[in-house]
N, C-alpha and C positions, 0 to 999 in steps of 0.2 A: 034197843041194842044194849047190849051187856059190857061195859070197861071194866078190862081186870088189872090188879095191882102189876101187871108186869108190863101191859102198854102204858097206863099213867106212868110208868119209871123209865119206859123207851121216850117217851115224849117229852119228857125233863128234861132227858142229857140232850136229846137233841135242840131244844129250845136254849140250853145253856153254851153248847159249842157254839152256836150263830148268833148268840149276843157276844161271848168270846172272839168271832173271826170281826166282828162289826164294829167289836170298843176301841178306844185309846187307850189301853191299858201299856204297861209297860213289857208284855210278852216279846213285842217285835225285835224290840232294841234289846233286849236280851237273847234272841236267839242271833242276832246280830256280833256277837260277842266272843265267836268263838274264831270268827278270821278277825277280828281285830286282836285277837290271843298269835293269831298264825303272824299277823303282821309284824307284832314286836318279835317274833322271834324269829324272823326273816331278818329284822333291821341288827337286831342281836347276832345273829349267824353274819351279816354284811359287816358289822361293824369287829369281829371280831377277825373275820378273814383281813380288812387294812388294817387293824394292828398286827395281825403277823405278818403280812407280807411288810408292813415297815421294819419290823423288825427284825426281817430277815435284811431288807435293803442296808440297815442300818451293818448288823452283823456282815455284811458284806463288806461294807468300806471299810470296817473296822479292820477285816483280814488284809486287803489290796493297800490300807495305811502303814503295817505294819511290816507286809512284806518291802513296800518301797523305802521303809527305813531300815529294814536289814542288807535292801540292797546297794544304796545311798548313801546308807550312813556313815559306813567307814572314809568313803572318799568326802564326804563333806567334814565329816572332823580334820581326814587330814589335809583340805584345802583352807580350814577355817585358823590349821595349826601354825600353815606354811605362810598366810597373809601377814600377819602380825612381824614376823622375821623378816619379810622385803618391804614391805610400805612403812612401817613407821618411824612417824617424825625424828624420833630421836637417832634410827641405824643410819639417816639419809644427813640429819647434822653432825652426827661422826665423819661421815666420811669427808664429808666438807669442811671439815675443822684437819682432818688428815692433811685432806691437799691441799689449804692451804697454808699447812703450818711446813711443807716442804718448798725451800726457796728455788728454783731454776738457775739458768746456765745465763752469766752475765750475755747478755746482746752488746753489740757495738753501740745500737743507739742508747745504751742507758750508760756508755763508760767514755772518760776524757780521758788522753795520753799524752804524756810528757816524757823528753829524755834528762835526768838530772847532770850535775856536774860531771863532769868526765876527769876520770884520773889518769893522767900520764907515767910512763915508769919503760925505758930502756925500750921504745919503741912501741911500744902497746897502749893500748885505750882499752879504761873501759868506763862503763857509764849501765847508770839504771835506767831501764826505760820501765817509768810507770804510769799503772792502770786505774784511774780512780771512780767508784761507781756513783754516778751523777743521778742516778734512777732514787725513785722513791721506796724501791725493793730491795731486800736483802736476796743477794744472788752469789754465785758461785764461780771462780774460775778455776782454769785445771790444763794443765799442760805448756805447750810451746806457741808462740807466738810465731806468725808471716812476716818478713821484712821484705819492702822492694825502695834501693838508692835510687833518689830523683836529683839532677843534678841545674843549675839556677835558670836553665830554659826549658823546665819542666818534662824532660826526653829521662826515661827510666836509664839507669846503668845496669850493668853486668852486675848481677848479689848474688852471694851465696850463704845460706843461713843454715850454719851447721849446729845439731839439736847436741848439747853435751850431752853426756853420758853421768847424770843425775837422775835419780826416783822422780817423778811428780807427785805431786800433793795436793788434794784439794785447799783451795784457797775461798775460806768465804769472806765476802764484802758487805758490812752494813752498808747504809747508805753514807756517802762521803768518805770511808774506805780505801786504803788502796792495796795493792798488790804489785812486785814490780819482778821483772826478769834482768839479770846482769847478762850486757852485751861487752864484748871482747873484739876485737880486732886490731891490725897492725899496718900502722901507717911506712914501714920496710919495702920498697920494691923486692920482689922476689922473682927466681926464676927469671923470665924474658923482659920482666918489666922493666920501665926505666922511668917513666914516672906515673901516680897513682892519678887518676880523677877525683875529685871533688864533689860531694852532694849539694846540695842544697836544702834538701828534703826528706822524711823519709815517711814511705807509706806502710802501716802498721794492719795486721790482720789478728783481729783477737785470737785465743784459743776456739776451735770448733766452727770460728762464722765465717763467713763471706764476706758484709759487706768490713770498709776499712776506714781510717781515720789517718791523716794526714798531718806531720807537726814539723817544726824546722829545727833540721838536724846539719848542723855545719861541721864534716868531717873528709878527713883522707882515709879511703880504704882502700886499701892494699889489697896481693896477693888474690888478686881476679873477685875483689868487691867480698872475702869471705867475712860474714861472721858468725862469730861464736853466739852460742843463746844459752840462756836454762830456763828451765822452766818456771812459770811465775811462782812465787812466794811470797809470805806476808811482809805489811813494811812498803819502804819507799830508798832505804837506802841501802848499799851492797852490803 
């Protein structure tokens, strides 16, 4: 049999391919090579889609932040403007330093009453009745006084307590202070009378109050129990 240079060269490469398919050579792991090329650029494509989806997320809040301060914002400056103006310390110790630097309307229970000397003259009396403030406050009085004659078995008499016709004036009281109103009346029967009753007592009703204080007041009043008042003023004598 006759071998020609073209089968001896068929029978090479075939003898070199099947030691080729049979070695440990590094062919395999190289053709292995080209999805582990697909892989990174699958992980490259993943990774590059969650940064822009974050970065849209992010770009998102960023708008929804801003529009809630456009919508927001005016009213929280102007509730952040108005807070300062009503709570703080110093508008709430003003005010308190206000009210208490304004004195109130003397009370009965913080004033003692006395009638002073009585002057005589051509049938007429008169006498101070004064106020004096017993309280630890600086307080105010201001206008007419209440009179009711109590006579020495404690039964009220017929009084009449006519307001002159004087301005009033506020009258303020430190403490131990007084104020006092000149009282008038006429110890004259008049008209039907023929002769006057006798007090014992007389019960006193500050300007404005209710309750009254009580002091002993020894007099003849006349002409149906009238008398004459003005209104308090400063002092203790007429």
């Amino acid at each position: 049999m006759r071998i020609t240079n073209t089968t001896l060269t068929a029978g090479a490469a075939a003898l070199a391919l099947l030691a080729a398919g049979c070695g440990t050579g590094t062919t395999p792991s190289a053709a292995a090579a080209p999805p582990a090329r697909a892989t990174t650029t699958t992980t490259t494509t993943t990774t590059t889609q969650h940064t822009t989806t974050a970065a849209a997320a992010d770009a998102g809040r960023a708008t929804a932040a801003s529009a809630m301060s456009a919508r927001y914002g005016s009213a929280a400056q102007s509730a952040g403007t108005r807070t300062p103006a009503t709570r703080t310390p110093a508008t709430r110790t003003t005010a308190a330093r206000s009210t208490g630097a304004a004195p109130a309307r003397c009370r009965t229970t913080g004033l003692r009453a006395r009638v002073g000397r009585q002057d005589a003259g051509a049938g007429n009396r008169y006498a101070p009745l004064v106020l004096t403030n017993t309280s630890g406050k600086t307080c105010w009085v201001y206008g007419f006084v209440g009179l009711v004659l109590i006579d020495g078995r404690g039964d009220a008499l017929r009084t009449r307590t006519r307001r002159e016709s004087v301005t009033p004036h506020r009258v303020t009281l430190r403490p131990g202070a007084s104020a006092h109103a000149r009282l008038h009346w006429t110890v004259v029967p008049t008209g039907h009378e023929t002769r006057c009753p006798s007090s014992a007592r007389l019960m006193i009703i500050p300007p404005d109050e209710v309750a009254h204080l009580e002091v002993p007041f020894k007099a003849t009043v006349c002409d149906d129990g009238r008398i004459d008042a003005r209104p308090m003023a400063p002092g203790t004598s007429l």
